[in-house]
C-alpha positions in Angstrom: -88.3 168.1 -81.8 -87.2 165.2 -79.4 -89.1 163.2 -77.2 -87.5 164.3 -73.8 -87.7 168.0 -75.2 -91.0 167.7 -75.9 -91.5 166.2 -72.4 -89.6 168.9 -71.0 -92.0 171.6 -72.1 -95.4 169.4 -71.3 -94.0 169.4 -68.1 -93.3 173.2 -67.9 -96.9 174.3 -69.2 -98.6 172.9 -66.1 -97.6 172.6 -62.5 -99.7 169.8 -61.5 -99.4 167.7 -65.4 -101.9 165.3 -66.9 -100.5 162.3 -65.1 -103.6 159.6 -64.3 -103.6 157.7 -61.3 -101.6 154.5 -62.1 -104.9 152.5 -60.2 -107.8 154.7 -62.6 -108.7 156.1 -65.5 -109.7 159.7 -64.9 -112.7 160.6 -66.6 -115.3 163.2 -66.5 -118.7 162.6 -67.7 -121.4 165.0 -68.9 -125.3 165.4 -67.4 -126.1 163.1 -70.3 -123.8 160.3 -68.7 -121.2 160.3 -71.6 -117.6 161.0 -71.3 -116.6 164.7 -72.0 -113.3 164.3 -73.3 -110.6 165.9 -71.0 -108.2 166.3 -73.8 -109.9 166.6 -77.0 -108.9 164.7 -80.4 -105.6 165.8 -81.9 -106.9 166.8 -85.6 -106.6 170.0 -84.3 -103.3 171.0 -85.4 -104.4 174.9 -84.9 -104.5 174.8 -81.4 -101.1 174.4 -79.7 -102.3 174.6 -76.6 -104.5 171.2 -76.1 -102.0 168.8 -74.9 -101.3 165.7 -77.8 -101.9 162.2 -76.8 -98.2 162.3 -77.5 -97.4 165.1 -75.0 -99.5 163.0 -72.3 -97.6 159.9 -73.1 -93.9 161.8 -72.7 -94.9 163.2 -69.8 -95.7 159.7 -68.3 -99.5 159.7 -68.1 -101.0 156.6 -67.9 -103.5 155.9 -71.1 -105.8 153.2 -72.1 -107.3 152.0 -75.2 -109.4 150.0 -77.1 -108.7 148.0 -80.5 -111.3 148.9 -83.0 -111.4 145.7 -85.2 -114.2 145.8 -86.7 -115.8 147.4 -90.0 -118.7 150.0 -88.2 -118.2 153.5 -87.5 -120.9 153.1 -85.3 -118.7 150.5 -83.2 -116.1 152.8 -83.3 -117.9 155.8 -81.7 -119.4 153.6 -78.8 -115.8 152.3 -77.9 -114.7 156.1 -78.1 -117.5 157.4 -75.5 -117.0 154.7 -72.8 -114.2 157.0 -72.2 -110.7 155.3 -73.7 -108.0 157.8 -74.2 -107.3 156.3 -77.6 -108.5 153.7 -80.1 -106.6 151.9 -82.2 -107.9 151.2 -85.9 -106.5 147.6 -86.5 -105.9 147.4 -90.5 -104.0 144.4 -89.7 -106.3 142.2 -88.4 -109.4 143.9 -88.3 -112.0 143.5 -90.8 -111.5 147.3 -92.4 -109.6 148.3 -95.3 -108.1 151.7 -96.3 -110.8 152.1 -98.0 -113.1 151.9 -94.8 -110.5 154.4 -92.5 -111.7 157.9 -93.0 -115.1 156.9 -91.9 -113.7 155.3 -88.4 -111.3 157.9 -87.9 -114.4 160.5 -87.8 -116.3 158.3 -85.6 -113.0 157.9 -83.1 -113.0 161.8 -82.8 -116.6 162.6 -82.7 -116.4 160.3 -79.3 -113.6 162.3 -77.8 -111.0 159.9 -77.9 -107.5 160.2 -80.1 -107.6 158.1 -83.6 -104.6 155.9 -84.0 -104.2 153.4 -86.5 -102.5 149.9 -87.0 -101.7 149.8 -90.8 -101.2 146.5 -92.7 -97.3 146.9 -92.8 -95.0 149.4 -92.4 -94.3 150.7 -95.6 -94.2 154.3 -96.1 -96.9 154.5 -98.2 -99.6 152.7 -95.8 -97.9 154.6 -93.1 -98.8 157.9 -95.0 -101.9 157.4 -96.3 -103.3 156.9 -92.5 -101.4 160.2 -91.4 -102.6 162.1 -94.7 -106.6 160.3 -93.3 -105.9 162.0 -90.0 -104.6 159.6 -87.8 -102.7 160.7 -84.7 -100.6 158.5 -84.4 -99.0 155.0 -85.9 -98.7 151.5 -84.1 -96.4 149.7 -86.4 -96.6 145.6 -86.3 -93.9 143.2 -87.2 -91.0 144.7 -87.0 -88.1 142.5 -86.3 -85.1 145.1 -86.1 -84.0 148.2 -84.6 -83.3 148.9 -88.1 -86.6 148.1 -89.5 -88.2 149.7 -86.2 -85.9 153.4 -87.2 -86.5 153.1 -91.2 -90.5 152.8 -90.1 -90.4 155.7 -88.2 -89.0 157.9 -90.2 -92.2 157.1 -92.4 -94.1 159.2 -89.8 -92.7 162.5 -90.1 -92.0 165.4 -92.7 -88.1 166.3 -93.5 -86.1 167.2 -91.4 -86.9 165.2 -88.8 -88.2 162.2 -91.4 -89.0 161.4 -94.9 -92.7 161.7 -95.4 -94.4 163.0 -98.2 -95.2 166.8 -97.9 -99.0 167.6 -98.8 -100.0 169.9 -96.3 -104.0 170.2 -97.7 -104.5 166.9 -96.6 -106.9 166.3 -93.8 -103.8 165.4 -91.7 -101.7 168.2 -92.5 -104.3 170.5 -91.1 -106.3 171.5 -94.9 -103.5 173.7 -95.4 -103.7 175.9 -92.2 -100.1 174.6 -91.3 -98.0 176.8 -93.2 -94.3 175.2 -94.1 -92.3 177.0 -92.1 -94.1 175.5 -89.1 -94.4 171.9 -90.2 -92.3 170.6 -87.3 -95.4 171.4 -85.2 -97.2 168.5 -86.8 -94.1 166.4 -86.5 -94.5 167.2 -82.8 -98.1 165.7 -82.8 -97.8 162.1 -84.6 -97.2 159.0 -81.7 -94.8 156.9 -82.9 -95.4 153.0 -81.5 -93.5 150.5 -82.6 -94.6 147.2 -81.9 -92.3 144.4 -79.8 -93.4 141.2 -81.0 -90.2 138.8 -82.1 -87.1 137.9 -80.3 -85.5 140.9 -82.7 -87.1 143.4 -81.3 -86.4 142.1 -77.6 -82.6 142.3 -78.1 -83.0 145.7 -79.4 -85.4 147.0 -77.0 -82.7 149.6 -75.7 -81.6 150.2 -79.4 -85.4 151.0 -80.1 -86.5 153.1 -77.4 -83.6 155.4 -78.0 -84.6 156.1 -81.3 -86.5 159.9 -81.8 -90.0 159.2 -83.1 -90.1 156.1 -81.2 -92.8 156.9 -78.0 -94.1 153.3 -76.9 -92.5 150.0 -77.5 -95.9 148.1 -77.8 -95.7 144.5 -76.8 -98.3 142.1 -78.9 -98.4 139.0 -76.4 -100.0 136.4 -78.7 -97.0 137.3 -81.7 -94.2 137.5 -78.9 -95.4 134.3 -77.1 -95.3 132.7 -80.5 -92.1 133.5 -81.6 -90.2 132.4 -78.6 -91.6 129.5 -79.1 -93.8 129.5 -75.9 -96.9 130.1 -77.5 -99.5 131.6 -74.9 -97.5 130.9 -72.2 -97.8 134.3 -71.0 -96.6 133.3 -67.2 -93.1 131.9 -68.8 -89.8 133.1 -67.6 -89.0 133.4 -71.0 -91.9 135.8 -72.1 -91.4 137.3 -68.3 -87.9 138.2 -69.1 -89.0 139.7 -72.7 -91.3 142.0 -71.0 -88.8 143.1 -68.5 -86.0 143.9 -71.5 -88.8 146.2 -72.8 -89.8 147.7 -69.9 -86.0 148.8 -68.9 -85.6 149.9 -71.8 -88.5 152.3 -71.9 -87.6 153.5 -68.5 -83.9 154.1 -69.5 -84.9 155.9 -72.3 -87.9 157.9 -71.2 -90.5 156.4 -73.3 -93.7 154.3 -72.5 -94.3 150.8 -72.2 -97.2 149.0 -73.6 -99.2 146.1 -73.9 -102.0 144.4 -75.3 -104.6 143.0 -72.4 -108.3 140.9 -72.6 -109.1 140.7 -69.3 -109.1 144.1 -67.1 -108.4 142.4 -63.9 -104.7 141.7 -64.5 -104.3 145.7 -65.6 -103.4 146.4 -61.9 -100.0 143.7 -62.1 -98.8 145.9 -65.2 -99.4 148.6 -64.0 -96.7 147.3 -60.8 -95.0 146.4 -64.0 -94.2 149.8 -65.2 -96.5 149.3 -68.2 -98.3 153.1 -69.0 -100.1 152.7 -72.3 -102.5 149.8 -72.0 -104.9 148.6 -74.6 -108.0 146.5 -72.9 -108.9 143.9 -75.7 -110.7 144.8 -78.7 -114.6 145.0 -80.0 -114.7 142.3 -81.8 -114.0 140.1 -78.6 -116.1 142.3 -76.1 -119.2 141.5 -78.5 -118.6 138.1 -78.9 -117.5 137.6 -75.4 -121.0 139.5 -74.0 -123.0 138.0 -76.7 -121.9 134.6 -75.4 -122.6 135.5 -71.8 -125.8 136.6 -71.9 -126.9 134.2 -74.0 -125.8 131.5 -71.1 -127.5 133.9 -68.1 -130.5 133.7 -70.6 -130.7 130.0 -70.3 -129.4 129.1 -67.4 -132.5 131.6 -66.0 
C-alpha cells in the first residue's frame, strides 16, 4: 500500500492520532518506574490494530531513538526501557554481527521499544536476513543515488510491491500465521529509511522521498559533513543547505526527516527544523561519555 494511503487510514482510525508533542517525548511509566510501552513492538503481525512504528511515522508523530552499537543484549534492553520509541541495531559500525542480531532484536522488544536495524550494506540478502530475524524496519547507509536508494528498497518488501524473498515461517513473516493472500499486510509494517549521507543523495532528495517504501530520509552528519568536504563543520552553509534540500523534500513528499544527534540540547533547533524522527547518540558513547564524567566528579571531589 502507499505511504500517503497508509497515512490516510492511521489518520481515520483515531480522532485525536498518536502525534507527540514536537517539545517531548510522551511516555508513560509503570508503578515499578519503567516505561510501559504506549505502542508495543511490531513482531506482532497478528494484530492489525496496534499502530506500526511506520503508521506513527506517516502520520507525522514525532519519534526518537537510540543507536545500539554495542555487542550486549543486556545493553540493548536498558536503552529500550528508558523509553525510546525505537532502537537502531548498528551492523555497520557497531561491534555485532549477524550472527549476534536475533539476540538484540529480543532484547529491543522485551523493552517495549520497536527493533530496527542498520545492516552492513544494502544488498538484498543483508537486507533480508534482518527482516526474516524480525526487524521492523531497515535504515539503509551509503547510498549515493536515487537509483541505488529505489533498487534498496525494493529489498524490503514481498512482490508485488518489491522483490524479497517469500518465507513466510520466518520469525519475520509472522511463523507462518500470515497466510499469502495477506502478505501485503506485512509489507505495510516494514519502515523503510534510507540514509542521506553524500552529495548524491542531496540532489536527489525530492527523487528519494517520492519513492513508495521510502518513509525517512535519514541524514548521517559525520558521512554528509565529510563528503562535502566540510568535515564536521556542521554550522556550514553548505551542510545547512544539505539539510534544508532534505527536509523540503520530506515535507513535499509526505515523509519524515531524520537525523543523527549526540547532544540532546540542540534536539529543540531540529525540531524548528522540521526534523521528526531523531536518533539521540548511541550506547557506546553514552558509556564512554558517563564513564569519563564520573570518573572526573570522582577526582575532582
Amino acid at each position: 500500500m502507499p505511504a500517503a494511503a497508509t497515512a490516510r487510514r492511521v489518520a481515520r482510525s483515531s480522532s485525536s492520532g498518536t502525534r507527540n508533542s514536537s517539545r517531548s517525548v510522551r511516555i508513560r511509566r509503570s508503578n515499578s518506574g519503567h516505561r510501559d510501552a504506549p505502542h508495543g513492538h511490531d513482531t506482532d503481525v497478528t494484530d492489525p490494530a496496534r499502530p506500526t512504528l511506520r503508521q506513527r511515522v506517516l502520520t507525522g508523530e514525532t519519534t526518537y531513538g537510540f543507536f545500539v552499537d554495542l555487542d550486549s543484549p543486556l545493553a540493548a534492553e536498558l536503552c529500550g526501557r528508558a523509553g525510546y520509541d525505537w532502537l537502531i541495531v548498528d551492523l555497520e559500525h557497531g561491534a555485532a554481527t549477524e550472527a549476534d542480531l536475533l539476540g538484540l532484536l529480543h532484547a529491543v522488544e522485551a523493552s517495549g521499544s520497536t527493533a530496527l536495524v542498520r545492516p552492513q550494506s544494502g544488498e538484498r540478502l543483508r537486507i533480508g536476513r534482518a527482516l526474516d530475524l524480525g526487524a521492523a524496519g531497515i535504515m539503509i547507509p551509503q547510498m549515493r543515488s536515487a537509483d541505488e536508494a529505489r533498487e534498496a528498497v525494493s529489498f524490503l518488501r514481498y512482490p508485488p510491491d518489491g522483490v524479497r524473498g517469500v518465507a513466510l515461517r520466518t520469525r519475520g513473516g509472522g511463523y507462518g500465521a500470515v497466510s499469502h493472500d495477506r502478505v501485503r499486510e506485512l509489507n505495510e509494517r516494514v519502515l523503510g529509511i534510507v540514509q542521506v549521507e553524500a552529495p548524491g543523495t542531496v540532489g536527489d532528495a525530492a527523487d528519494i522521498a517520492a519513492i513508495d517504501g521510502v518513509d525517512v530520509l535519514f541524514v548521517g552528519p559525520a558521512d554528509l559533513s565529510h563528503s562535502l568536504r566540510i568535515p564536521g563543520q556542521f554550522r556550514h552553509d553548505r551542510y545547512r543547505a544539505a539539510l534544508r534540500a532534505v527536509i523540503d523534500a520530506c515535507a513535499t513528499h509526505g515523509k519524515a526527516a531524520g537525523i543523527l544527534v549526540y547532544d540532546p540540547s540542540l534536539v529543540p533547533a531540529l525540531l524548528d527544523d522540521g526534523f521528526r524522527f531523531i536518533g539521540i547518540g548511541g550506547a557506546g558513547a553514552l558509556l564512554a561519555d558517563n564513564a569519563a564524567a564520573a570518573l572526573a566528579v570522582a577526582r575532582g571531589a
